[in-house]
PyMOL CGO cylinders between C-alpha atoms (Angstrom):
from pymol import cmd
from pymol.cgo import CYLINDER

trace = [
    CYLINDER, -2.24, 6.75, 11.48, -3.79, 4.22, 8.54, 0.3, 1, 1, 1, 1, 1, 1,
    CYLINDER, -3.79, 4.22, 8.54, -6.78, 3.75, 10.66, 0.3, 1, 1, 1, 1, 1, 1,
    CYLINDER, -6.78, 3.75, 10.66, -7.83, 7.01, 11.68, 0.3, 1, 1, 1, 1, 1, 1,
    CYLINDER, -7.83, 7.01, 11.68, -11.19, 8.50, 11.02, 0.3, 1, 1, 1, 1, 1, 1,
    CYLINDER, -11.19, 8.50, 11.02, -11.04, 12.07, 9.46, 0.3, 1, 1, 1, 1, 1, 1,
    CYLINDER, -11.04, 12.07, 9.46, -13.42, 14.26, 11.00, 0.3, 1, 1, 1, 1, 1, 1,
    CYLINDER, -13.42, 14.26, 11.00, -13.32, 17.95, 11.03, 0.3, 1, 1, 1, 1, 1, 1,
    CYLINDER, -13.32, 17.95, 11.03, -10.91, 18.37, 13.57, 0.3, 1, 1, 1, 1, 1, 1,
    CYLINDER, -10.91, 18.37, 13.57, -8.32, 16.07, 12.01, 0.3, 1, 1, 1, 1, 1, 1,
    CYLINDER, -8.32, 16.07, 12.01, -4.65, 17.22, 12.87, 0.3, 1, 1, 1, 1, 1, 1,
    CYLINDER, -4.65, 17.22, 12.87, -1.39, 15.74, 11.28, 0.3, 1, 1, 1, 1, 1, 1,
    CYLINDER, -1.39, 15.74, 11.28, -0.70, 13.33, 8.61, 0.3, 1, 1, 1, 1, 1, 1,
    CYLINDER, -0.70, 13.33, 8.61, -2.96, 10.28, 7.83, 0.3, 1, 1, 1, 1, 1, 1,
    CYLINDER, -2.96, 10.28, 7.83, -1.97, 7.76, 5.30, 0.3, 1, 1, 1, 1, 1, 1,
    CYLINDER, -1.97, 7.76, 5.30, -4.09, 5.24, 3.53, 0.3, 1, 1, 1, 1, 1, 1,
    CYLINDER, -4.09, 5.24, 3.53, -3.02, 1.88, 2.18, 0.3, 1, 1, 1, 1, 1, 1,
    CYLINDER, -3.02, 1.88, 2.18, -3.77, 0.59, -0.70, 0.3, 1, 1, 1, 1, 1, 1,
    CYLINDER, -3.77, 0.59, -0.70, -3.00, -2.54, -3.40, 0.3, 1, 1, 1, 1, 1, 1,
    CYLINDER, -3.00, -2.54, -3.40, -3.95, -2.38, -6.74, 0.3, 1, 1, 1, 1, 1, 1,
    CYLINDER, -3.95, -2.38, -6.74, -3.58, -4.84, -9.65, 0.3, 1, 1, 1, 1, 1, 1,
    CYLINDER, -3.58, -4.84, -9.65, -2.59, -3.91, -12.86, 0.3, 1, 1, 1, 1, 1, 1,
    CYLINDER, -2.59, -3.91, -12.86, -2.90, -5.73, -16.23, 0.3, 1, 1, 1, 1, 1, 1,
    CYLINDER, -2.90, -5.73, -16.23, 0.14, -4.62, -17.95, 0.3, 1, 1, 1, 1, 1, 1,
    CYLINDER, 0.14, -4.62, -17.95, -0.17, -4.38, -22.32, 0.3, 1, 1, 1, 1, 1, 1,
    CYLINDER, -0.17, -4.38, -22.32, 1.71, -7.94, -22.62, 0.3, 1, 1, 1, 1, 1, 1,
    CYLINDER, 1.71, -7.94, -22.62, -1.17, -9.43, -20.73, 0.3, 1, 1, 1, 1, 1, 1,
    CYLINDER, -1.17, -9.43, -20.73, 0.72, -9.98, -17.29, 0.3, 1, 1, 1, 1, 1, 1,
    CYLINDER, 0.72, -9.98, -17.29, -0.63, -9.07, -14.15, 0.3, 1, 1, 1, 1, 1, 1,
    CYLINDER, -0.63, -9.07, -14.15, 1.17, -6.98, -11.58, 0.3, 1, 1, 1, 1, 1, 1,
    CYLINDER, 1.17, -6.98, -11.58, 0.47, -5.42, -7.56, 0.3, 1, 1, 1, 1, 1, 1,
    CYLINDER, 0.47, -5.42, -7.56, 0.98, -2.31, -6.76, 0.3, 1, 1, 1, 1, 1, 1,
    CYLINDER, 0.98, -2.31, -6.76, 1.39, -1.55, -3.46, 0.3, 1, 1, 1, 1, 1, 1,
    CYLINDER, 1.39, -1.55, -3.46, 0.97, 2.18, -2.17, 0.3, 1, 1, 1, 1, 1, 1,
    CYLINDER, 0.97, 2.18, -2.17, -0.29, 4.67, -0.62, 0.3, 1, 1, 1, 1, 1, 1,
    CYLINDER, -0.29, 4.67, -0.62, -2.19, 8.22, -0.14, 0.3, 1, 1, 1, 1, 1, 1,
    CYLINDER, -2.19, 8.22, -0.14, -1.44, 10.71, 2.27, 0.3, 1, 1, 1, 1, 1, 1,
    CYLINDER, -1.44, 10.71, 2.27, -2.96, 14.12, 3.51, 0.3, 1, 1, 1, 1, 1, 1,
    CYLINDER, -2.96, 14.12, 3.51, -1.17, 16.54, 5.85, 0.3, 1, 1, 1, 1, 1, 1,
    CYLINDER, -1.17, 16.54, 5.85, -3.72, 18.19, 7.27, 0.3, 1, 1, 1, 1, 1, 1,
    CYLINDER, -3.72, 18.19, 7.27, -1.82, 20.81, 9.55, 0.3, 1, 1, 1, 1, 1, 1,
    CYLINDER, -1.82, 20.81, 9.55, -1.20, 22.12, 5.78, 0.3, 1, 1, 1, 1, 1, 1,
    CYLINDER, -1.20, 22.12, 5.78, -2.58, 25.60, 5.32, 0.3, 1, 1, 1, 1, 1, 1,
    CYLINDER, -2.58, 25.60, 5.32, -4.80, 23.59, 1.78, 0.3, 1, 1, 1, 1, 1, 1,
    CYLINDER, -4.80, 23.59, 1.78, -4.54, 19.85, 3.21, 0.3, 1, 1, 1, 1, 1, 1,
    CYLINDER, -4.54, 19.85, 3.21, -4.97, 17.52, 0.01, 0.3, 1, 1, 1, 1, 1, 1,
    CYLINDER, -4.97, 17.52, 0.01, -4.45, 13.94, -0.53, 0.3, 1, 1, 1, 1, 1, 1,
    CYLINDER, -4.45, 13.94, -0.53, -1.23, 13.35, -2.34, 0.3, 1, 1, 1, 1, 1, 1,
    CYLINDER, -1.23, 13.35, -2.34, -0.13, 9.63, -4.20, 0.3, 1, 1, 1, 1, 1, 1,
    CYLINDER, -0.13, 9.63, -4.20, 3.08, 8.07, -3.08, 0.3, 1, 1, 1, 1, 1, 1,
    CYLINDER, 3.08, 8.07, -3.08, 5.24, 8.28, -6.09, 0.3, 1, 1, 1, 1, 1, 1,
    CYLINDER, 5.24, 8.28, -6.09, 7.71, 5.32, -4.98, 0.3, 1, 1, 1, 1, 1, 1,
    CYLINDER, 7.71, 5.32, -4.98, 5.29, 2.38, -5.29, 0.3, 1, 1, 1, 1, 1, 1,
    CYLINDER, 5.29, 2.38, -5.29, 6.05, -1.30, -4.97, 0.3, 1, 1, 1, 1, 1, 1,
    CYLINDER, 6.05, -1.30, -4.97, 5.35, -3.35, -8.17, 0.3, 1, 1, 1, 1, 1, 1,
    CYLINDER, 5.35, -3.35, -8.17, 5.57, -7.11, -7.75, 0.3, 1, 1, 1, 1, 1, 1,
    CYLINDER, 5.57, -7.11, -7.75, 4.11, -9.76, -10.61, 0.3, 1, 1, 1, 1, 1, 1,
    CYLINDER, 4.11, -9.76, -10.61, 2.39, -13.04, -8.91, 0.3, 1, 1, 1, 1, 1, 1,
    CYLINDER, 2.39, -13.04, -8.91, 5.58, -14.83, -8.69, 0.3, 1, 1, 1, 1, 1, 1,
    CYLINDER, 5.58, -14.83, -8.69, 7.49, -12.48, -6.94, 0.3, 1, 1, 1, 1, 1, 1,
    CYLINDER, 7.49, -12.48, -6.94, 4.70, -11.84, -4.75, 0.3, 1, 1, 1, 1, 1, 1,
    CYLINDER, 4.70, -11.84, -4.75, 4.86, -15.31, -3.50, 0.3, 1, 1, 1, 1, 1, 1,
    CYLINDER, 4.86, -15.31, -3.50, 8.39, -15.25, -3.10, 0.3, 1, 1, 1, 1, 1, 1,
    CYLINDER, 8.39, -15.25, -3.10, 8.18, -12.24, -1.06, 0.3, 1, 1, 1, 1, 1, 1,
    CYLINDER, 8.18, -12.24, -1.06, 5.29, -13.77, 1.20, 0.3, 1, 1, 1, 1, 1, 1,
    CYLINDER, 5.29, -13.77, 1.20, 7.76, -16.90, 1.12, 0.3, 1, 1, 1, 1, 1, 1,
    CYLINDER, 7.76, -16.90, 1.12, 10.70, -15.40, 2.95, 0.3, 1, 1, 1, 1, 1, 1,
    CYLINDER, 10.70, -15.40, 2.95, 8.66, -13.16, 5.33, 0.3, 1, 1, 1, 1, 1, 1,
    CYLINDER, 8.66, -13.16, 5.33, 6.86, -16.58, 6.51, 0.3, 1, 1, 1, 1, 1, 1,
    CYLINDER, 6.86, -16.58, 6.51, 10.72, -18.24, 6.60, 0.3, 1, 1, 1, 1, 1, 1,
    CYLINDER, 10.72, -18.24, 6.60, 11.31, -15.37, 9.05, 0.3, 1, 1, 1, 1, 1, 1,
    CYLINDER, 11.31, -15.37, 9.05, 8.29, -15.87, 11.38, 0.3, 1, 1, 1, 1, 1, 1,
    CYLINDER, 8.29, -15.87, 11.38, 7.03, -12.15, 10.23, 0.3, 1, 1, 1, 1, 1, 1,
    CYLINDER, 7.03, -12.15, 10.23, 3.47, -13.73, 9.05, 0.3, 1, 1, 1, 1, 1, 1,
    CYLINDER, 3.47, -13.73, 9.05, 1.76, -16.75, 9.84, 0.3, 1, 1, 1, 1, 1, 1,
    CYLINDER, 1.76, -16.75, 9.84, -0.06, -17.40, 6.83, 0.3, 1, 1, 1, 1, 1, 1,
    CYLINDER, -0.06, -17.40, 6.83, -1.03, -20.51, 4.90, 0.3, 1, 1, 1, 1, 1, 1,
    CYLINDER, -1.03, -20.51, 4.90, -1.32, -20.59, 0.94, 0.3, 1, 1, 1, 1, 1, 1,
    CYLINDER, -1.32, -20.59, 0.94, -4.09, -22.08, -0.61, 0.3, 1, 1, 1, 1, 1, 1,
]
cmd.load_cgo(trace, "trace")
């Protein structure tokens, strides 16, 4: 549920996605692509980071964007 609102009576697990770019030390830029998630039928709910987090540099990127446009999964044009 990535778009629910929490409120105090918020049951089950909500996730939040999130990209992030990094600038590594050799000067290259990466994406990270992750996210949080809280259980909140936990007995102390708290927000944990998913450890297994997609790291693409700007080529890559575009390749990936590439093929899932190739398979009709996005309709997207590049500027």
């Amino acid at each position: 549920m990535d778009s629910k609102v929490i409120g105090e009576n918020t049951a089950g697990v909500v996730y939040r996605n999130l990209v992030q770019s990094i600038k590594l030390e050799n000067g290259e830029n990466i994406f990270r692509f992750c996210y949080y998630m809280i259980n909140f039928d936990d007995t102390e709910p708290k927000w944990n980071f998913n450890r297994s987090a997609l790291m693409v540099n700007n080529r890559e990127l575009m390749e990936l964007l590439n093929k899932m446009k190739e398979k009709g999964w996005i309709n997207i044009i590049f500027i």
